[in-house]
N, C-alpha and C positions, 0 to 999 in steps of 0.2 A: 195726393200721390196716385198714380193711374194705374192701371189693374196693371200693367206690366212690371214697371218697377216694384208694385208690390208680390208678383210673383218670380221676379228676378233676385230679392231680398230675401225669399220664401228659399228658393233654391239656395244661393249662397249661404243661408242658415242651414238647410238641412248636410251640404257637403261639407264646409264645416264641421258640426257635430259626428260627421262618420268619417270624416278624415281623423278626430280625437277617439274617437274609440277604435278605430284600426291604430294608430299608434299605440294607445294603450295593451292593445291585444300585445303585438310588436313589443312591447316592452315585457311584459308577463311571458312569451314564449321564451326570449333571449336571457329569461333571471338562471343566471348560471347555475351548475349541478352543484354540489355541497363537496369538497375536497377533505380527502384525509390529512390528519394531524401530521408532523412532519416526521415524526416515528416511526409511520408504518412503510412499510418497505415491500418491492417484490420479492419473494422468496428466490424467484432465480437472479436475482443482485446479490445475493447472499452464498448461494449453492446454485449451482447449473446442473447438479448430476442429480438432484433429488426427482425422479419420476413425477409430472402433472396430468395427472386424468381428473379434469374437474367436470364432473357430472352434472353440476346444475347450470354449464352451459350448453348442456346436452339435452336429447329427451328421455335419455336413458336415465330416468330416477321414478318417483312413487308416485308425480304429477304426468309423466308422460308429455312434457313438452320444457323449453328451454324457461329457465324460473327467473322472473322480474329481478331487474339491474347489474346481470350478468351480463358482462358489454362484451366480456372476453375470457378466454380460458384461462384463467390466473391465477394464482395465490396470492394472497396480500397478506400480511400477518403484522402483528409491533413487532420493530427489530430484534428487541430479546427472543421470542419466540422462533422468528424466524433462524436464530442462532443458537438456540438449543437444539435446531434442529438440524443446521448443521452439523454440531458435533457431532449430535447422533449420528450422522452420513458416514462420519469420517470412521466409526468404530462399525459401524455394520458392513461399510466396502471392505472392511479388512479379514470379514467374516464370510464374504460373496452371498452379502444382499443388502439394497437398494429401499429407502421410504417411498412408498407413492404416496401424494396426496389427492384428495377428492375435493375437500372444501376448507376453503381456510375462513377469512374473514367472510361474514355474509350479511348484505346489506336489510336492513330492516325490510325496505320493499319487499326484498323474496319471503322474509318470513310473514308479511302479509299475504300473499299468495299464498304461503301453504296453507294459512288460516281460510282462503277463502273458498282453496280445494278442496278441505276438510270438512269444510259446511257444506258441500255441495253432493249431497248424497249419492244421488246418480250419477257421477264420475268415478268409474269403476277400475278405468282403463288398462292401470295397470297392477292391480289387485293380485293377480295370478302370479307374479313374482316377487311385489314387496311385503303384501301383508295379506296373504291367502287362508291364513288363521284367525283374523282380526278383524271383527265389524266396525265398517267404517263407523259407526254410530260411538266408538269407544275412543275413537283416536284422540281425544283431549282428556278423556279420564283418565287413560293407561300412560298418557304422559308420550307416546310416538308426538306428536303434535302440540305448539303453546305458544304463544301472541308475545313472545320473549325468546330470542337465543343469545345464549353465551358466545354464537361467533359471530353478532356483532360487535360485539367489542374489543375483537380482534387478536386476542390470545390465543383461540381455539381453532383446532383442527379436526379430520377427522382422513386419516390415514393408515396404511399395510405397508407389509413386507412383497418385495419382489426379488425370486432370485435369480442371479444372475448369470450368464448374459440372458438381459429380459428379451420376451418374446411381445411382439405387437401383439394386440388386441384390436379385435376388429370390430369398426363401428355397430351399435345397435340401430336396426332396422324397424321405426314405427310400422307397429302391427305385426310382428313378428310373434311368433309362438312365445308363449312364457312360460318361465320355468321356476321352480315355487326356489326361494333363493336359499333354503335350505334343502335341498337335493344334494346328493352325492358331485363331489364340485366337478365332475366328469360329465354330468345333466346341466348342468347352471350353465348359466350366460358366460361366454369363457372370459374371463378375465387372466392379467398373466400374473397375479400375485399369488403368496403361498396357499395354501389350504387354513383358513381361519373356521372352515366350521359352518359358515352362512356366509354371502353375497353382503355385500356393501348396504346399511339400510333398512336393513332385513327386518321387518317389524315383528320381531319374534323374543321370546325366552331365550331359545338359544342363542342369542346375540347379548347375553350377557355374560361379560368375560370372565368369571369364574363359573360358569354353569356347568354343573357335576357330569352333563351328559356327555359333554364334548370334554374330549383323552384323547391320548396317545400323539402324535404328530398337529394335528390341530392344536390342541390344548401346548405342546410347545412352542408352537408359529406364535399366539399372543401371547405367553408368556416374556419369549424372546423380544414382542416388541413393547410388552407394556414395563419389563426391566430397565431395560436398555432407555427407554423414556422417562420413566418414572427417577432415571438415578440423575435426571441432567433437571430438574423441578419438574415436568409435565407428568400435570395426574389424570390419570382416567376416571371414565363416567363409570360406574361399575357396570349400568345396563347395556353400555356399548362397545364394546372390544375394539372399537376404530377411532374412539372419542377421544383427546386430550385438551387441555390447559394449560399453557405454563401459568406458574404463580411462582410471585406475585405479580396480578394483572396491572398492566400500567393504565387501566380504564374500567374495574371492578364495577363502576355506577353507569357507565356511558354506553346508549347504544347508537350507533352509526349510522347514515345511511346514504354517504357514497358509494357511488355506481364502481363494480369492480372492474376497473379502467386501471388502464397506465396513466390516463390521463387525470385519474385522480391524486395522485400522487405528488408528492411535491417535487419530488427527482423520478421522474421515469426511468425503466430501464429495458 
C-alpha cells in the first residue's frame, strides 16, 4: 500500500469516526423534554379570571434571577386541584376578591437550583427582602429550603387574595432597593393583593399563618383565604400563609420534572 492510500484510509477513518460522534452528540441533544401526565392541566383551561403572578419566572424571588425550567409564566396543577380552585374563584368573586397565584406545579430542576443557591454562601443578593432575619447558613435546617417539594407533584400551590378591581403591579427592577418583606405593606415591594402580614416567601415566623402577632385585618385576609380553601380539600402548610395542597394527591410519591411549558402538556391551552 503507498504512503497515500494509506493516509487517504487514515483520513476516511478519522471522518468517519467524527461524522459517529457528531451524530451521536445530534441524537443526545434532540432526546425530548419529559411531558406531563395527561391530568395536569393549565389552570387558565380551567378558570381564566384566577390572577397569575408566577414569580419564579421572574427575578423577583429569594434567588434573584428567573429559576430553572420555567419556560413560561404558567400554572400547571392535577385537574382536581386546578378545580377546587376554581370553585374557590367562583365564591370569592361574589365576595369582590380574586386568587392570585405565584407557583403552582414546580419542576424538580428548579428545586435543584434552590439547593444550589442555598449552598452558595456568598449569594446574598436578595437577602434584604426575603430573608433579612435568617442566616443563610440555616436555610436547610429551619426547613425555608429542601432537595424535595410538594409542588412537584403537582397538587400544590402557593397563592393570595386580590381585591377587586385589581390594580397592576409593576415589574421588579434587578438591583433595586429592598425592602425587608415584612415591613409595613405601604414599605414592601407593591404588590396588588390584600395585606397578609409579610410579602410572598417571606422567610420569616411571621409568615406562619396562625402567628399570634399578626391581628386584626391581616390575620382576617388569611383566614378568609385559608377557610374558604380548606373547605373545598386544600390544606395549608401551617409555616406558610400562601401554601396549599389539595388531597387526596393524585401523585403523593411522584416527583416531576417537566419543563413548565404549554408544550408540556398533553392538550395545551
Amino acid at each position: 500500500m503507498t504512503r497515500l492510500s494509506t493516509a487517504v484510509r487514515g483520513l476516511v477513518t478519522s471522518l468517519a469516526a467524527l461524522l459517529t460522534v457528531t451524530a451521536a452528540s445530534a441524537t443526545a441533544t434532540a432526546t425530548p423534554e419529559p411531558k406531563a401526565p395527561a391530568d395536569f392541566v393549565s389552570l387558565r383551561s380551567v378558570d381564566r379570571t384566577i390572577i397569575q403572578e408566577m414569580r419564579y419566572f421572574t427575578p423577583h424571588n429569594f434567588v434573584g434571577e428567573r429559576i430553572d425550567g420555567y419556560r413560561q409564566p404558567l400554572c400547571i396543577l392535577t385537574r382536581p386541584a386546578a378545580e377546587a380552585l376554581h370553585t374557590a374563584q367562583q365564591r370569592l368573586l361574589r365576595q369582590g376578591y380574586s386568587l392570585k397565584v405565584y407557583d403552582c406545579y414546580r419542576p424538580q430542576r428548579a428545586v435543584d437550583h434552590f439547593v444550589r443557591w442555598a449552598e452558595d454562601l456568598d449569594d446574598q443578593t436578595m437577602k434584604g427582602e426575603f430573608y433579612p432575619n435568617v442566616d443563610k447558613t440555616r436555610l436547610f435546617e429551619d426547613g425555608y429550603i429542601a432537595e424535595k417539594s410538594g409542588h412537584s407533584r403537582g397538587s400544590t400551590m402557593d397563592l393570595t387574595l386580590v381585591k377587586l378591581p385589581a390594580k397592576p403591579t409593576r415589574p421588579y427592577v434587578p438591583g433595586e432597593p429592598l425592602v425587608h418583606c415584612f415591613a409595613p405593606q405601604q414599605e414592601r415591594f407593591p404588590d396588588n393583593s390584600v395585606d397578609m402580614g409579610t410579602g410572598y416567601d417571606c422567610f420569616d415566623t411571621l409568615s406562619h399563618t396562625l402567628d399570634p402577632r399578626v391581628q386584626g385585618q391581616q390575620r382576617a385576609n388569611r383566614l378568609l383565604l385559608k377557610d374558604t380553601l380548606e373547605g373545598l380539600g386544600l390544606v395549608n402548610l401551617a409555616e406558610e400563609w400562601w401554601h396549599f395542597t389539595y388531597k387526596p394527591e393524585a401523585y403523593p410519591d411522584t416527583y416531576f420534572d417537566f419543563p413548565v411549558s404549554a408544550k408540556s402538556l398533553v392538550t395545551s391551552h
